[in-house]
N, C-alpha and C positions, 0 to 999 in steps of 0.2 A: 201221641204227645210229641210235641213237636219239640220240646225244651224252652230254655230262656230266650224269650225276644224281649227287647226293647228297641222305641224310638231313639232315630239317630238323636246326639245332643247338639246344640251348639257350640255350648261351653261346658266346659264340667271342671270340678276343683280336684285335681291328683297332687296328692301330700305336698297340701298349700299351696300350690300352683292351679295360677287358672287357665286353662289351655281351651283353647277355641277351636275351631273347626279348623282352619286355616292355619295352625301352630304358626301366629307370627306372634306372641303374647305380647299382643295391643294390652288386652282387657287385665293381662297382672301386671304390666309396666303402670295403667294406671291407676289398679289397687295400690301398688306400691309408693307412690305419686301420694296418694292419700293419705295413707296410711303415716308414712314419713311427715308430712306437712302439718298435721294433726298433732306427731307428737313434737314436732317443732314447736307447733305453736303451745302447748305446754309447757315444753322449755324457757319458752319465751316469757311465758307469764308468770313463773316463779323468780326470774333472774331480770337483771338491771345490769348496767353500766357500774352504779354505786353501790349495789344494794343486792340480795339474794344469795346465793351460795359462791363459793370461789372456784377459780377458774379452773382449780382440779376436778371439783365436784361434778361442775357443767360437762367438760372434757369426759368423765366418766360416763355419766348421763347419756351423754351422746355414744360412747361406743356402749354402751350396753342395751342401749333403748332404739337406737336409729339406723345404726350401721349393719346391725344382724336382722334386718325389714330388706334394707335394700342386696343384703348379700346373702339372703336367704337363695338359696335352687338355683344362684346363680348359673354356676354350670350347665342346668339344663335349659337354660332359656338366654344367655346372654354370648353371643357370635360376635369374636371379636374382629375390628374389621379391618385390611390390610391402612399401614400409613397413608399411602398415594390416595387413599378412598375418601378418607374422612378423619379427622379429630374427633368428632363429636361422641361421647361414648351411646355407644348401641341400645341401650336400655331408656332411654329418653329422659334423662336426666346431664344437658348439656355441664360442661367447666362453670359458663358466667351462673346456670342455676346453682349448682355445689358451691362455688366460690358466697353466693348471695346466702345459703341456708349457713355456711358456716362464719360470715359476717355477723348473723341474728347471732347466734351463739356465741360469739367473739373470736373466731378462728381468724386468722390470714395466711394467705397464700406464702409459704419460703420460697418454694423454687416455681417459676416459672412452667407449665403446663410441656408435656414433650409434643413435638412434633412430631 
């Protein structure tokens, strides 16, 4: 007996995370991509401008429903990247996109993005 063999995988899902062969996680930046935009767009559909819950509600909503998606395993998949490199954050979720999902939800920008 030779023991446990199995085929290599390409991807496989380790406690929520989905790591691919290549550990660059492509494939959970755009689970996450998904998953987040889906419950945006729920968001979206209970709330208005004039109309749906208040602005606290919404703000709740959001950190409890959207912010723990994308800040799920962070740490294990998310390299942060020196200044001189790049602004853009590493997980594929640029400023103008965040800036745009918290628009639909009625967020704005205070402080200006750091350099």
């Amino acid at each position: 007996m030779k023991g446990f063999v199995e085929e290599v995988q390409e991807k496989m899902i380790i406690l929520g995370v989905l790591v691919d062969s290549q550990m660059t996680f492509d494939l959970n930046v755009t689970e996450i991509i998904k998953k987040c935009r889906r419950r945006l767009g729920y968001m979206k559909r209970i709330s208005g401008s004039t109309w749906g819950p208040d602005m606290y509600a919404v703000r709740q909503n959001y950190l409890t429903l959207i912010r723990p998606v994308i800040t799920y395993a962070c740490g294990a998949w998310f390299i942060k990247q020196r200044k001189c490199v790049s602004t853009r954050l590493n997980f594929g979720l640029s400023t103008k996109v965040i800036d745009r999902n918290h628009s639909t939800i009625g967020f704005k920008r205070v402080h200006p993005p750091p350099n």
